[in-house]
N, C-alpha and C positions, 0 to 999 in steps of 0.2 A: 901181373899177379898170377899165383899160381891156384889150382882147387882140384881137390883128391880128384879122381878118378872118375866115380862112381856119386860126386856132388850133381845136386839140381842145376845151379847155379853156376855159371861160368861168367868169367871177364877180362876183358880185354880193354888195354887203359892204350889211346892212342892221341899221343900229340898232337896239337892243330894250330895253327897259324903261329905268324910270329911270336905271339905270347906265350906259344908252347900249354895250351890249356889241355887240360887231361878229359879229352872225349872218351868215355867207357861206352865201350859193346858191350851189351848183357844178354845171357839168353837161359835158354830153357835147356838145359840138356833132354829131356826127357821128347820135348815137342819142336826144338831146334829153333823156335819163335824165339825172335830176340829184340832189344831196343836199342838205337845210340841214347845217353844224357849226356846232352851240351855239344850237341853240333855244330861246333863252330866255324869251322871252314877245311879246306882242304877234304870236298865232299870225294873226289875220287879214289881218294885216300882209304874215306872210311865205307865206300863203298868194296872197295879191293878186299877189305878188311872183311867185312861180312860172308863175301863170296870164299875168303881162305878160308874160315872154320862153316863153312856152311852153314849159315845165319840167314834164313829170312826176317827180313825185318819187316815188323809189324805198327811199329811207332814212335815216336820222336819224344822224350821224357828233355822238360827242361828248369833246371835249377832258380832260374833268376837270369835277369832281361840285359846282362853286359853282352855287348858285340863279343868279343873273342867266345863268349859260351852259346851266343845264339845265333850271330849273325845269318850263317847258313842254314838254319832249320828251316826257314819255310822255304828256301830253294828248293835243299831236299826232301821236305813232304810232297811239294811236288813231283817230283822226279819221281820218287820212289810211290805216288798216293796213298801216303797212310797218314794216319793223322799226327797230331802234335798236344801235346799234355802238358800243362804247366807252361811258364810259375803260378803265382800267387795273382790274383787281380792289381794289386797294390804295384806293381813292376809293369803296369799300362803303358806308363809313361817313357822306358826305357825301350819297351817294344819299338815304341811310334816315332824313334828318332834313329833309329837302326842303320839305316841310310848314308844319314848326316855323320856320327858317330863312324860307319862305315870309311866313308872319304876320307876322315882325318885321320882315321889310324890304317887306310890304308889294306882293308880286309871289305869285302864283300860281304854286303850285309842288307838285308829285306826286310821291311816288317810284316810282320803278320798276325793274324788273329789265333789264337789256339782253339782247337776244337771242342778241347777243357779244361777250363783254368782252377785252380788246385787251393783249396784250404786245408786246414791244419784238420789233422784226423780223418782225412781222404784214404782212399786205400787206391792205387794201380794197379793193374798186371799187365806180366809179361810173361807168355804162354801160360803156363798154371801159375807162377810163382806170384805172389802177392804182397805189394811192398805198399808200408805205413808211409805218410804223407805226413812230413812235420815243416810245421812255419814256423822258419828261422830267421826274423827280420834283422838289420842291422846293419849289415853290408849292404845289402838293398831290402827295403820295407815289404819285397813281396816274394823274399828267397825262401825258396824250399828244400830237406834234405828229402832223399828216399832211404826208406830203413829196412833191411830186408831179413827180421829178426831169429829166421831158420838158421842162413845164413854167418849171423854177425857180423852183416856186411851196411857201411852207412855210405852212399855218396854225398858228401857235404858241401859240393862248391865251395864258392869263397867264404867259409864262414871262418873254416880253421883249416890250418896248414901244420905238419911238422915242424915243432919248436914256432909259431906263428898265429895268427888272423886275421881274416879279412879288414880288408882299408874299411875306415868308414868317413872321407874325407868326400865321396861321392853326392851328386844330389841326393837328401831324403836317408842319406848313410844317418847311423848312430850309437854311436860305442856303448852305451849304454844298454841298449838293445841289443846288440853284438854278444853282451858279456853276457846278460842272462838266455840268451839263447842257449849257447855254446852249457853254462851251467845247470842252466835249467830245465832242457829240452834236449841234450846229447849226453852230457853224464850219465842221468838215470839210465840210458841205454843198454852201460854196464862197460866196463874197460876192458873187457877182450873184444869188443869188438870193435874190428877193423873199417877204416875210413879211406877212401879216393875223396882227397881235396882237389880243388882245380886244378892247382898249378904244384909239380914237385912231388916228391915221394909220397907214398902211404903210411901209414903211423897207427895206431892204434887209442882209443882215451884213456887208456891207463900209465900208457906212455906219454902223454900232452899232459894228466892231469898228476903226474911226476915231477915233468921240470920245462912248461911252456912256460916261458917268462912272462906272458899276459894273464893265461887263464890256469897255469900250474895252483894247483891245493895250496900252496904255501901263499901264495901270490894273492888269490883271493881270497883266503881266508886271514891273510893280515890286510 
């Protein structure tokens, strides 16, 4: 993704593991302080990544407890000693099989504890820049977006995709909770602004609530 010049906020969306999950670098232009959300694997990667835009990183922000979005985070809080943020408590359970989940799909994957685990109306930062904290259960019971509403910038994980949404065919998934997430808690946000979903391009909600065949305005409102 690209941001003027003379923006706070900068990002950098970098693939990870064979799922191709969209790990974003975020940082502070102003302080250089930056975060990964969803560190999922291929940590040399996004360490390379840091070190090109000269990024120190200061902390590990995480959406919700799937192997491909967290496997690697507590590796690299280690590595790097900074701490780890998020998800929701509710996503305990997704942490604590990290391993197991790991083996089968074949990605390196840790559990771990976060330093602080995130509800709905939390606020983080990341050098000065200071991002709203929204629980979006659905996909998993304990998924968070970061909103960063200077910006009009949302990181969504898997709740919603271009023309898409998150599965909720997972333990503790819920489509029903999925929908009003996405309706009730990303709408209002406002449709110019711009989203990094997990996996796949960027989009905007004015564009999703256009013509996404789940959650498009025609769609939900008939």
């Amino acid at each position: 993704m690209t941001s003027p010049a003379d923006a706070p906020l900068k990002a950098v969306i970098v693939p990870v593991t064979a799922f191709q999950q969209n790990c974003t670098l975020l940082w502070s232009t102003r302080t250089m302080k930056g975060a990964f959300v969803d560190a999922g694997g291929d940590l040399d990667r996004l360490k390379a990544a840091a070190k090109q835009h000269g990024v120190t990183i200061e902390k590990l922000l995480v959406t919700h407890g799937h192997i491909d979005h967290c496997g690697g985070t507590g590796i690299l809080a280690e590595q790097l000693g900074v701490p780890i943020e998020g998800p929701h408590p509710e996503d305990r359970f997704w942490i604590a099989r990290l391993g197991d989940d790991g083996r089968s799909y074949g990605i390196e994957g840790r559990p771990f504890e976060p330093d602080r685990w995130l509800k709905d109306g939390d606020q983080v930062t990341v050098g000065e820049l200071i991002f709203d904290v929204i629980h979006c259960p659905g996909h998993t019971p304990g998924h968070v977006v970061f909103h960063h509403p200077a910006s009009k910038l949302a990181l969504v994980g898997d709740v919603l995709f271009q023309g898409s949404i998150g599965r909720t065919d997972f333990p503790r998934g819920n489509h029903a909770d999925l929908i009003a997430s996405i309706t009730k808690k990303l709408w209002p946000l406002g449709g110019d602004t711009a989203f990094v979903p997990g996996h796949g391009a960027m989009s905007t909600f004015a564009h999703e609530r256009a013509g996404n065949p789940f959650v498009g305005d025609q769609v939900v409102s008939g």
